[in-house]
Phi, psi and omega in degrees: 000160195250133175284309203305289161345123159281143157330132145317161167203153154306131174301327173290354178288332162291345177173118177294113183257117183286174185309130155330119205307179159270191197239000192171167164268057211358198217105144200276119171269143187272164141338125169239126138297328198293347209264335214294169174261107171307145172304350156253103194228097168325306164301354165260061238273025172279321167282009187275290194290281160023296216268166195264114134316324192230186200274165254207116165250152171292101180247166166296109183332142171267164187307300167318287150025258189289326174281332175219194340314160144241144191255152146198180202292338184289004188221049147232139175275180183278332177242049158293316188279342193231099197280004168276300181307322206281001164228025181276140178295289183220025164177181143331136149253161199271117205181200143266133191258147195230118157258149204216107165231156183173174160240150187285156179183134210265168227279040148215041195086349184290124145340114179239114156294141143106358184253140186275140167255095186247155196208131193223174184178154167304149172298181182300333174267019170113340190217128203266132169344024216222111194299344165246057176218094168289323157033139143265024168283144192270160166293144151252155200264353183271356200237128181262317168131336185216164164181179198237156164213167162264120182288141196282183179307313193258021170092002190317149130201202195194155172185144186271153178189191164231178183306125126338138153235148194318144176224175183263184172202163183257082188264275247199149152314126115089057148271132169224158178245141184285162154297139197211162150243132172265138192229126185246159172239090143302101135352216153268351195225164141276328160303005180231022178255141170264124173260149164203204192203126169270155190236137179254169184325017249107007170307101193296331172296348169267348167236029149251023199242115193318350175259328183294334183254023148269035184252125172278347208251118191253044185248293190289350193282316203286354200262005159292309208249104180296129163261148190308153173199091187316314221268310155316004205250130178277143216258147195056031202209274187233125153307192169229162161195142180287082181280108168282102176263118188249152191247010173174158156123210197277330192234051166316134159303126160309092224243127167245026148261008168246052146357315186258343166136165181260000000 
C-alpha cells in the first residue's frame, strides 16, 4: 500500500447533497433514434468495417445470459475503486489527481443499486497498460489504468484516479481523442452490460473529435461530458468531477454499443 496517499473517502462527505430530483412519474419512454450516431460515419474510418451491410438479427438470450452474473461487495477488494493506490509500487503516480462520482439511475430518476461499475482508462501522458499501445508517452509504473465499484442503495458510486491525458490515433492527420474514461455498466446479465465514455468539462478536443461529432444530437453529446464539482472535491487533495449514468428514457446516457436506443 502507498503510504504517501490518504485513504479514499465518499465524496458525499465533503458536502452533504440531496437525491436527484426524478425525471418523470415513471412509465415506459419511448426511444429518440434522432441523439444516435449512424453506423456508418466516414470520418470515423474505424466505423466503415464496423458498421453493418445487412438488417440486424434478434437472437434469443441464453439461459447463463440471463441468470447472470450476481456481483456483491465480497467480490471487490478494498482499493478497486481507488486507482491511485491500487497498482502503486513505490510511490504516487503522476498525474492530476481526480475524484469521479456519481449515480447510475433508471428513466425516472430512480437510483439502481447494487450495479457493477468498472472502469479503465490511459494514464496522465496519454497511455494506456497495453502491450498494443505504442504511444510515446511513457508507462507509469505506479498506474495500472483500472477498477471497479458497486453502487450503494441509492445508486451512488464513487473513485479516485488521475486525469487522463489525451492522445493521438491513427483516423486522420494530426487526430486526437480527448480525454475520456471507459465506463462498463452491468445489469442482472450479461446481456445488459453497457459501455459508454466519460469526457471532461472544458475540453478544447471535444468537438473536434471524429467520434464524438458523428453523435447529431448535441443534448446527448453534453450527457458524455463531467462537470467540474468543487463542492466534491477534497481540498488540497483531488478535484472532483461529476457522472451521472441514466441507463434509459429521455435523458438516457449515450451507450455505444446500443446504437439503436436503450
Amino acid at each position: 500500500m502507498n503510504a504517501q496517499a490518504p485513504a479514499l473517502r465518499d465524496p458525499r462527505l465533503n458536502r452533504p447533497e440531496p437525491l436527484a430530483p426524478p425525471l418523470g412519474d415513471g412509465g415506459f419512454f419511448q426511444r429518440d433514434r434522432s441523439i444516435h450516431p449512424p453506423a456508418y460515419a466516414p470520418g470515423y474510418k474505424s466505423s466503415v468495417l464496423r458498421s453493418p451491410r445487412q438488417s440486424l438479427l434478434s437472437l434469443e438470450g441464453s439461459v447463463s445470459e440471463i441468470t447472470g452474473p450476481v456481483f456483491g461487495h465480497n467480490d471487490l477488494g478494498p482499493l478497486d475503486n481507488d486507482l491511485i493506490r491500487n497498482y502503486a509500487k513505490d510511490g504516487d503516480p503522476v498525474g492530476e489527481r481526480i475524484i469521479v462520482h456519481g449515480r447510475v439511475l433508471d428513466e425516472t430518476g430512480r437510483g439502481v443499486p447494487n450495479t457493477l461499475v468498472e472502469f479503465w482508462q490511459a494514464n496522465a501522458g496519454g497511455r494506456y497498460r497495453h502491450k498494443k499501445d505504442t504511444y510515446l508517452a511513457p508507462i507509469d509504473p505506479n498506474f495500472g489504468g483500472c477498477g471497479r465499484a458497486l453502487t450503494d442503495d441509492t445508486g451512488y458510486y464513487y473513485f479516485r484516479t488521475v486525469k487522463p491525458g489525451p492522445y493521438p490515433w491513427r483516423n486522420y492527420v494530426n487526430s486526437w481523442r480527448p480525454a475520456h474514461i471507459h465506463f462498463s455498466v452491468f445489469g442482472s446479465g450479461f446481456a445488459q452490460r453497457l459501455i459508454t465514455q466519460m469526457y471532461f468539462e472544458g475540453d478544447p478536443l471535444i468537438p473536434i473529435c471524429p467520434i464524438l461529432t458523428t453523435i447529431p444530437d448535441k443534448d446527448a453529446l453534453d450527457r458524455l461530458v463531467a462537470p467540474l464539482d468543487l463542492n466534491a472535491s477534497a481540498p488540497f487533495d483531488s478535484l472532483a468531477y461529476r457522472f451521472d449514468i441514466v441507463l434509459r428514457g429521455q435523458r438516457s446516457t449515450y451507450f455505444e454499443n446500443r446504437t439503436a436506443g436503450n
